[in-house]
C-alpha positions as MATLAB code, in Angstrom:
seq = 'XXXXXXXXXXXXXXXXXXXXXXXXXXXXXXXXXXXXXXXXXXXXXXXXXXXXXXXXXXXXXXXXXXXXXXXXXXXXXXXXXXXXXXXXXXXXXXXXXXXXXXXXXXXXXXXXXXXXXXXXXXXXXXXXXXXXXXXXXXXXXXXXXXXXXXXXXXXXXXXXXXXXXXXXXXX';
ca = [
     157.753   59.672   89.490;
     156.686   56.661   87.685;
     153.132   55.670   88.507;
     153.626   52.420   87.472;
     154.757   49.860   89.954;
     155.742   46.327   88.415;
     157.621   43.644   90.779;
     161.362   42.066   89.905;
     161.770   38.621   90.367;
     163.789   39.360   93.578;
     159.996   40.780   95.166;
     161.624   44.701   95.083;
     159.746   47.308   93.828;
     160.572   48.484   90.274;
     159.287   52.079   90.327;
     161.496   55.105   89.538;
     162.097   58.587   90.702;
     164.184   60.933   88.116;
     166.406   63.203   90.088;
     167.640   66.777   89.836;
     171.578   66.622   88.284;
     171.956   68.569   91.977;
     170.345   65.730   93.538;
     171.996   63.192   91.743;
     175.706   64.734   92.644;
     174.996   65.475   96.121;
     173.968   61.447   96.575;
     177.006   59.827   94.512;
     179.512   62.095   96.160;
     178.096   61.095   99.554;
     178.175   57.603   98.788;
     181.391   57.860   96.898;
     182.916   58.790  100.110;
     180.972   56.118  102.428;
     182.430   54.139   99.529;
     186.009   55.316  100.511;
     185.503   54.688  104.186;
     184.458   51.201  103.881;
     187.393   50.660  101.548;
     189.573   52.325  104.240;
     188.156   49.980  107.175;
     188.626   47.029  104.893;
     192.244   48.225  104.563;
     192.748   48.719  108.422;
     191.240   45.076  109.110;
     193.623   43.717  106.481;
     196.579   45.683  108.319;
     195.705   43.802  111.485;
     194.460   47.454  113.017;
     193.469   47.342  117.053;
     189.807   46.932  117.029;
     189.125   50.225  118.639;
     190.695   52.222  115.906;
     188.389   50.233  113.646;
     185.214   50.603  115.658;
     185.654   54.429  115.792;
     186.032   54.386  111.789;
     183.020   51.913  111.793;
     180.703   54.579  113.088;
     181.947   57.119  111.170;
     180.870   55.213  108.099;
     177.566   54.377  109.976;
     176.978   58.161  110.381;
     177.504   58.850  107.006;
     175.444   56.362  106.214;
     172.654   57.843  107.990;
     173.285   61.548  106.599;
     172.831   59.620  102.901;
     169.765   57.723  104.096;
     168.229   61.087  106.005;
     168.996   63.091  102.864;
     167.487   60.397  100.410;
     164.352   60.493  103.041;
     164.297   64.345  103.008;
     164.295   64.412   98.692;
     161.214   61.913   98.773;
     159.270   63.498  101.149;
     159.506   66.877   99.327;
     159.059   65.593   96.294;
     157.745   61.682   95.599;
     155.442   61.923   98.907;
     154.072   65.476   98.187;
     153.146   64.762   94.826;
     151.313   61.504   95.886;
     149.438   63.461   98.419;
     148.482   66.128   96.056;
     147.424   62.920   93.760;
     145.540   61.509   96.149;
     147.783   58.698   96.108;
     146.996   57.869   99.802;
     148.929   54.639   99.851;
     152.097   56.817  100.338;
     151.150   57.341  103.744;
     151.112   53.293  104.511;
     154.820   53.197  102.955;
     156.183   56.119  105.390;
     154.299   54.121  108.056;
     156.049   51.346  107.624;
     159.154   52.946  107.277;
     158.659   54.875  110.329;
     157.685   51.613  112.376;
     160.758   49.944  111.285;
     162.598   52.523  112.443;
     161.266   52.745  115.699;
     161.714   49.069  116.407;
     164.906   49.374  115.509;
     165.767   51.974  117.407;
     164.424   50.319  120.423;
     166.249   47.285  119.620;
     169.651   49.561  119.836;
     168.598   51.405  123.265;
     167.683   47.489  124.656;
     171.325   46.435  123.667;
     173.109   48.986  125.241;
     170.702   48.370  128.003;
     167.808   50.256  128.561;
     164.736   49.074  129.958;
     162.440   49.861  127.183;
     159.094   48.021  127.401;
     157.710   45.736  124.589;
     155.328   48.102  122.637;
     151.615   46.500  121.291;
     152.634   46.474  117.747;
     148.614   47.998  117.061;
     149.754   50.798  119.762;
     152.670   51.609  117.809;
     151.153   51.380  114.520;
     148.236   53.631  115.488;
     150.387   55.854  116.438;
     152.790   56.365  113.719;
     149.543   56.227  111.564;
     148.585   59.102  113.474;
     151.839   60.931  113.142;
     151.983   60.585  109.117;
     148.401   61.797  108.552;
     149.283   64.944  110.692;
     152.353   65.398  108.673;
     150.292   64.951  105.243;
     147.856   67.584  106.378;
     150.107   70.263  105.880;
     151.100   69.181  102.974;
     147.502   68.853  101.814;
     146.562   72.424  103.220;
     149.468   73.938  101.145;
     150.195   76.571  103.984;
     152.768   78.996  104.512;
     156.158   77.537  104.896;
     156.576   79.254  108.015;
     153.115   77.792  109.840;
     154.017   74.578  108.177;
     157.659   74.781  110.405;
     155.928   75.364  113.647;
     153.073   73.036  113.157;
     155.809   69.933  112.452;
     157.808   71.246  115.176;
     154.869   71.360  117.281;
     153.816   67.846  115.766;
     157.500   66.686  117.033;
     157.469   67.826  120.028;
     153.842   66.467  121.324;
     155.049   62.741  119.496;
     158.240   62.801  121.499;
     156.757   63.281  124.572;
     153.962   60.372  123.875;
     156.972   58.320  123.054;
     158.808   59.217  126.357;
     155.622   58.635  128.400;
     155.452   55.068  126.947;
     158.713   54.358  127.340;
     158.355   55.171  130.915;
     161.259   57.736  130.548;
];
């Protein structure tokens, strides 16, 4: 990865990540097809389709959407985020808490809309938190253990966050 970070005009972050040719193909083929379902819901709209039929296609396009993005995330954790670890790059943790934060507001916003009660969280709380959550996910990086311990501590790591989570949203 490109250690060098230099800023576009637009504000976006210029750095780099070279990819594996596997990597590469398994990314353009999924968004090749996400391509293809857009172009096919584009179609139906144009065709006058009854909403439903293009809601359901919608989502499917959303869900592959997701599989790219959770893929994509998966690559730079094993491989940008592990090597800025090892670097001690520790700035790497602040972008997955971000990320991580974003997502969790987000994800709130979509259980509020379909209407769940889900309280307001302090944004310090929830920042603490996934803080918390990143640096216990670095430290088996940074410990280099087994692969297996490393499974079971993230699982275990999972399991105690979700349960935090659930006990703050009062579920």
């Amino acid at each position: 990865m490109d250690d060098e970070k230099k800023t576009c005009c637009c504000g976006c972050s210029q750095r780099k990540k070279e990819r594996t040719p596997e990597e590469y193909t398994r990314l353009i083929h999924r968004l090749n097809r996400i391509e293809g379902q857009i172009r096919g819901i584009r179609g139906m709209v144009e065709n006058d389709a009854y909403c439903p039929d293009i809601l359901m296609q919608s989502a499917a396009a959303g869900a592959a959407l997701n599989a790219f993005n959770k893929e994509l995330l998966a690559s730079h954790i094993r491989t940008c985020v592990v090597e800025d670890i090892r670097g001690g790059k520790d700035e790497v943790i602040d972008e997955l808490v971000a990320m991580e934060v974003a997502a969790t507001e987000r994800y709130c916003e979509v259980l509020r809309s379909l209407g769940s009660a889900v309280p307001q969280i302090d944004p310090r709380l929830e920042h603490m938190l996934v803080t918390g959550m990143m640096n216990a996910y670095c430290e088996v990086i940074l410990h280099d253990m087994p692969l297996a311990d490393a499974q079971r501590y993230v699982e275990e790591l999972g399991n105690f966050y979700t349960a935090g989570w659930l006990k703050i949203m009062g579920q």
